[in-house]
N, C-alpha and C positions, 0 to 999 in steps of 0.2 A: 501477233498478227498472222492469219491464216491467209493460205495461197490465194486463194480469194480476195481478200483485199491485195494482198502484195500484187497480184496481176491487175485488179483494179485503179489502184493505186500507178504505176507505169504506164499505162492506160492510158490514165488522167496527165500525168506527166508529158508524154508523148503529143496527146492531142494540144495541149496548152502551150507546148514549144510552136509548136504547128500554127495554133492560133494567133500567138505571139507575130511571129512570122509573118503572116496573112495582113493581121493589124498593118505591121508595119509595111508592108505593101500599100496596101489601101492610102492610107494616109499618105506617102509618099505618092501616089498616083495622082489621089485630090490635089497636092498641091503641085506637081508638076503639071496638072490639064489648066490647074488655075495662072501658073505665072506663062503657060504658053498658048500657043493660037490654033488649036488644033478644028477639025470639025465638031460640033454640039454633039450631033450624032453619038459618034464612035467614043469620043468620050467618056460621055455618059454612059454608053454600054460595060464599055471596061470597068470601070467606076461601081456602074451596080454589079456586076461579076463578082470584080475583087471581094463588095462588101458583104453578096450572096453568099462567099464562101469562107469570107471570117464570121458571120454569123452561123452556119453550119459549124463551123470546127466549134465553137465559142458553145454551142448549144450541146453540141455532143461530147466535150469536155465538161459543160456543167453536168449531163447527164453520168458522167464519169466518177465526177465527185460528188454528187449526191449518193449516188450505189458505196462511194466507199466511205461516205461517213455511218450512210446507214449500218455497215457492216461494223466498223470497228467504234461508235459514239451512244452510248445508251442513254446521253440525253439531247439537249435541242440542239437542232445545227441549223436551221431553217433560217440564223442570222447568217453564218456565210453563204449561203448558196444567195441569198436578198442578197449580198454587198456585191457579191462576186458577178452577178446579173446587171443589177443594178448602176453600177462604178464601171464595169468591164466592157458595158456595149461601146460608151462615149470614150474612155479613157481604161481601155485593158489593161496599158501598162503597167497602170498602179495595179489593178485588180491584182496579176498576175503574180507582182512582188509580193503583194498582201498573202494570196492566198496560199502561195508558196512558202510564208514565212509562219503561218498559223501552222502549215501541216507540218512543218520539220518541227514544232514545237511540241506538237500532240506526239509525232514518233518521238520526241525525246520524254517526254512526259511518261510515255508507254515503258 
């Protein structure tokens, strides 16, 4: 693995804990606007913030692990980046373990 991916790689790491994170913000938020009586308003603002900014991290994390498959995968990877997209917006969680458990498999593979 060349420093290029390994910084890539961290990267991706870093911003996924991040998004991770955000996720679970979010989610926590929805459901505490949902079991309390707050203004519609301000809510809702918060709400889209939180989710503004786990789909940014969520996006620039993908863009993180695309550059590093590209670097170190010489054939298709276009299935994780679809699951991890795909699975990750509604339910990151899972993505997160998934995609975390795929990549420690290729470093051990390597």
């Amino acid at each position: 693995m060349t420093n290029d991916s390994k910084k890539t790689l961290g990267t991706f790491n870093r911003n996924s804990y991040i998004t991770l994170f955000l996720y679970l913000i979010a989610v926590s938020l929805t459901i505490f606007f949902s079991l309390n009586q707050y203004d519609q308003i301000v809510s809702t603002s918060i709400k889209l913030v939180s989710y503004a900014l786990y789909l940014g991290f969520m996006m620039w994390s993908l863009i993180n692990l695309k550059n590093y498959l590209e670097a170190t995968r010489d054939n298709d990877y276009s299935m994780d980046i679809l699951v991890y997209a795909m699975v990750g917006i509604p339910l990151y969680i899972f993505a997160f373990f998934y995609i975390r458990g795929k990549l420690k498999n290729d470093l051990t593979d390597h």
